[in-house]
C-alpha positions in Angstrom: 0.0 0.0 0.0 1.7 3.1 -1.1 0.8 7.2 -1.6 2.7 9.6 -3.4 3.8 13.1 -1.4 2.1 16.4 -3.1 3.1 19.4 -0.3 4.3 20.1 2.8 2.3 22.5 4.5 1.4 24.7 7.7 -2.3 23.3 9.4 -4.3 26.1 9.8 -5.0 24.2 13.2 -1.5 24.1 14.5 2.2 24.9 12.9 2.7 21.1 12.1 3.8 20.2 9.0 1.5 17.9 7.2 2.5 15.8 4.4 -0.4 15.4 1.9 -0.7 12.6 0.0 -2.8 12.3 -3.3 -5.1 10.0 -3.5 -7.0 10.1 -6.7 -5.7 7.5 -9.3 -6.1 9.1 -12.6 -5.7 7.5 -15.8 -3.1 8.4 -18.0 -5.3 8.5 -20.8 -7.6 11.3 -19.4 -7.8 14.4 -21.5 -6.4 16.4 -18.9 -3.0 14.9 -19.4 -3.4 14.7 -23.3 -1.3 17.3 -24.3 1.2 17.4 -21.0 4.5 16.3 -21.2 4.9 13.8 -18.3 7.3 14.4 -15.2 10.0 12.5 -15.9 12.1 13.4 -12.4 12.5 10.9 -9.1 9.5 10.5 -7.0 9.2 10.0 -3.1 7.2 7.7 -2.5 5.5 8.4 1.0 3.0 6.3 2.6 3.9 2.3 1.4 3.2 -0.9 3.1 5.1 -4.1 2.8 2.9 -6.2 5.2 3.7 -10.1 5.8 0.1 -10.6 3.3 3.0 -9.2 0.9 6.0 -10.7 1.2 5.2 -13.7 4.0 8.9 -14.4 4.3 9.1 -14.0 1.0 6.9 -16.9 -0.1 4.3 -14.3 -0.7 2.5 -12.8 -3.9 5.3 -9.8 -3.6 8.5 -11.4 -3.1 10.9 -8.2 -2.0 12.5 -8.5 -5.6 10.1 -7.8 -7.6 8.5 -5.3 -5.2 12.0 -3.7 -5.6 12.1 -4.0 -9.5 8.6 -2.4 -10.0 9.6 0.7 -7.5 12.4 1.2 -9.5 11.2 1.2 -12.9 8.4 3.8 -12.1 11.4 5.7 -10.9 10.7 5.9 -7.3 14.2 6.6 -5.7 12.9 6.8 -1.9 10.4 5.5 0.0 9.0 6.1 3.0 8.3 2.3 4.3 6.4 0.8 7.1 5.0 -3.0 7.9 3.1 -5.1 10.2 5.0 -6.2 11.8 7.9 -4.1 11.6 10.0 -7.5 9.5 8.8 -6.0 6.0 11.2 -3.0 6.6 13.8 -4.1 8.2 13.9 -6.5 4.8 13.2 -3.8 2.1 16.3 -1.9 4.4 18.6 -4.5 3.9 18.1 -5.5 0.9 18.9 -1.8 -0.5 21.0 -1.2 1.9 23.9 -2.0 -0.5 22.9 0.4 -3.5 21.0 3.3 -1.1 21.8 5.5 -4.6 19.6 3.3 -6.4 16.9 3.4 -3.7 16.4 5.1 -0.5 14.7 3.7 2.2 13.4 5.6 4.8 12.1 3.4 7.5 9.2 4.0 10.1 7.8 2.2 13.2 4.3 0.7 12.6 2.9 -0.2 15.4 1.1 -3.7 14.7 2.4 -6.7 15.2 -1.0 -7.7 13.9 -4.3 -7.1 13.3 -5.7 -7.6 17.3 -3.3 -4.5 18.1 -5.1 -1.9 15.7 -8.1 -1.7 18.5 -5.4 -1.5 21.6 -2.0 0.2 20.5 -3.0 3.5 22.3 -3.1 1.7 25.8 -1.2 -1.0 25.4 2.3 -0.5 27.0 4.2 -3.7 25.4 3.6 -0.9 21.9 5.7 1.6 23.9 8.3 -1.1 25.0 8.3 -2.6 21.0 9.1 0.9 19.9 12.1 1.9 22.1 13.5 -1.7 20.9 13.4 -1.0 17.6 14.4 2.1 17.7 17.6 1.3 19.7 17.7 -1.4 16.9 17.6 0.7 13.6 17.8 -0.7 10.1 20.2 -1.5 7.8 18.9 2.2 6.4 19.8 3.3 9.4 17.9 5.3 12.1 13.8 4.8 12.0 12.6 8.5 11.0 9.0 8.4 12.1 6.1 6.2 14.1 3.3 4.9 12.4 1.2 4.4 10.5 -1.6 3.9 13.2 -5.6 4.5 13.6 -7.9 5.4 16.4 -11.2 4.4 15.2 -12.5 6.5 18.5 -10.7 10.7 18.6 -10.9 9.9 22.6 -8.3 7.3 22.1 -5.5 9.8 21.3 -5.6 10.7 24.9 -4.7 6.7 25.8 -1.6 6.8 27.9 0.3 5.1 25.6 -0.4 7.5 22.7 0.7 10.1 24.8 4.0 8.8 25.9 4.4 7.9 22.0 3.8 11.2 20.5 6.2 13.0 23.3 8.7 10.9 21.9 7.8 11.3 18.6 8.4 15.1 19.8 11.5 14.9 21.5 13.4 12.8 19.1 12.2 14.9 16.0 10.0 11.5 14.6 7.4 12.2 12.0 4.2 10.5 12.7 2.1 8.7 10.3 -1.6 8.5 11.7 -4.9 7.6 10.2 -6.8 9.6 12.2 -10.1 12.5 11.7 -8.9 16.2 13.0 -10.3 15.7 16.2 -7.3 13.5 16.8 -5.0 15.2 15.4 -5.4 17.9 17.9 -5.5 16.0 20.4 -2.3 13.9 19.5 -0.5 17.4 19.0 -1.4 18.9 22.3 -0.1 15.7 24.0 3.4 16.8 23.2 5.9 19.1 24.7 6.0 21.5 22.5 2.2 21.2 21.7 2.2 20.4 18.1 5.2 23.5 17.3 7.0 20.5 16.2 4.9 17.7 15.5 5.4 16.0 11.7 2.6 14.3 10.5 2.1 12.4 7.5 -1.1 11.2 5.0 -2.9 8.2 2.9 -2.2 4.8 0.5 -3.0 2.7 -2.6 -2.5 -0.8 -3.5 0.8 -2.5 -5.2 -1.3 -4.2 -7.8 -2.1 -0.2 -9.1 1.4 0.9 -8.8 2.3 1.0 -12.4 -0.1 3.2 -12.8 -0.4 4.9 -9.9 2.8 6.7 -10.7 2.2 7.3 -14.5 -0.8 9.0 -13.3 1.5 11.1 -10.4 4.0 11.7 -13.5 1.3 12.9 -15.9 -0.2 15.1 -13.4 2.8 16.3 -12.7 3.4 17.3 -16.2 1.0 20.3 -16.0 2.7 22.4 -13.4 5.6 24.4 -13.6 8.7 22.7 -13.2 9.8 23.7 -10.0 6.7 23.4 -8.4 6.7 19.5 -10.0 10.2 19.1 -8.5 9.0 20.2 -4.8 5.8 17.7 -5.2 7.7 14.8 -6.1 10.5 15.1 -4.4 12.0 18.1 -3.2 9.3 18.8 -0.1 9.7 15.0 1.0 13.9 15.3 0.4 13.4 18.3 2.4 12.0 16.8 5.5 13.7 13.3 5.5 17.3 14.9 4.6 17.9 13.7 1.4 19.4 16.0 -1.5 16.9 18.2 -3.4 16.8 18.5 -6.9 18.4 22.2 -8.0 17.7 21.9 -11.8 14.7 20.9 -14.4 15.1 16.8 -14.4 
């Protein structure tokens, strides 16, 4: 499950920044695009999912090489990963983690281990402990750069004690935080940290890998109608930007 980053904003609610994803797959052959020379520039990808459904120790119907291969030949050059449980990445970051100029991963903490967790992360101090340990862990990627993605299917839940102590150290250690949530939440997850949302990252939304392909022929198209440096920022600069990689300085 995947999204591709379109800005990095100010909330009107708060000073976070806010990575929007877009959502809306849009087919190539619409006549919006007819006349618009695609984007032809590296994307960051930022919201995908390599679950065990996936890659099942790679027995699965996405084995991690040809997960890899179909990234790359969309021309996705980083990607901001997470998995339940947390084995997907740590696989996609050692398996790249001998070519990171071919493919950056930049790995995040999901908090599932599976499916019964999605109704009790938010109290459920075993999540905090998991957490710490993997990020004293790290990846073959190196550090973990954000926590997530999670849900609260009820806003109240975002005052559970152990979303609390997760987004103060989402705070503290400058983590972005990938959440699934309606604004209600949001709010409420930012005033639980120290600096009451001043410095609180949060990211947005996902597609499937069977529409991958042309997911991102539909992001390059689309692309293709704006200016060129405001094409540049969208794919990759904003994400680059936040997750320190290089920006792009010229028309790709």
């Amino acid at each position: 499950m995947l999204a591709v980053p379109v800005a990095i904003f100010k909330s009107n609610r708060a000073v976070a920044q806010v990575f929007i994803a877009w959502v809306a797959i849009i087919l190539v052959a619409n006549s919006t695009f007819a006349h618009a020379t695609p984007y032809t520039g590296p994307l960051l990808e930022a919201h995908l999912h390599y679950n065990t459904e996936a890659w099942n120790g790679q027995s699965g119907p996405h084995p991690v090489a040809e997960v890899l291969a179909r990234i790359q030949r969309n021309g996705v050059r980083a990607i901001v990963a997470n998995s339940r449980p947390n084995d997907g990445t740590q696989l996609l970051a050692t398996t790249t983690a001998s070519n990171p100029n071919s493919l950056r991963v930049i790995p995040f903490i999901r908090l599932y281990r599976n499916r019964a967790d999605y109704d009790t992360w938010f109290q459920d101090e075993s999540i905090y402990t998991m957490v710490q340990t993997e990020l004293a862990r790290g990846t073959a990627a190196g550090a973990f750069k954000g926590i997530g993605e999670f849900h609260l299917y009820d806003s109240a839940n975002a005052n559970g004690v152990v979303a609390k102590k997760l987004m103060a150290l989402a705070d503290d250690k400058g983590l972005a935080v990938l959440a699934h949530v309606d604004d209600v939440a949001i709010d409420l997850l930012m005033a639980n940290t120290p600096s009451k949302g001043q410095r609180t990252l949060l990211i947005w939304v996902n597609q499937r890998w069977l529409y991958y392909d042309d997911l991102m022929q539909g992001c390059r198209a689309w692309l293709g109608e704006l200016p060129a440096d405001v094409a540049r920022n969208i794919a990759w600069n904003n994400g680059a930007r936040l997750f320190g990689l290089t920006p792009l300085s010229e028309t790709p």
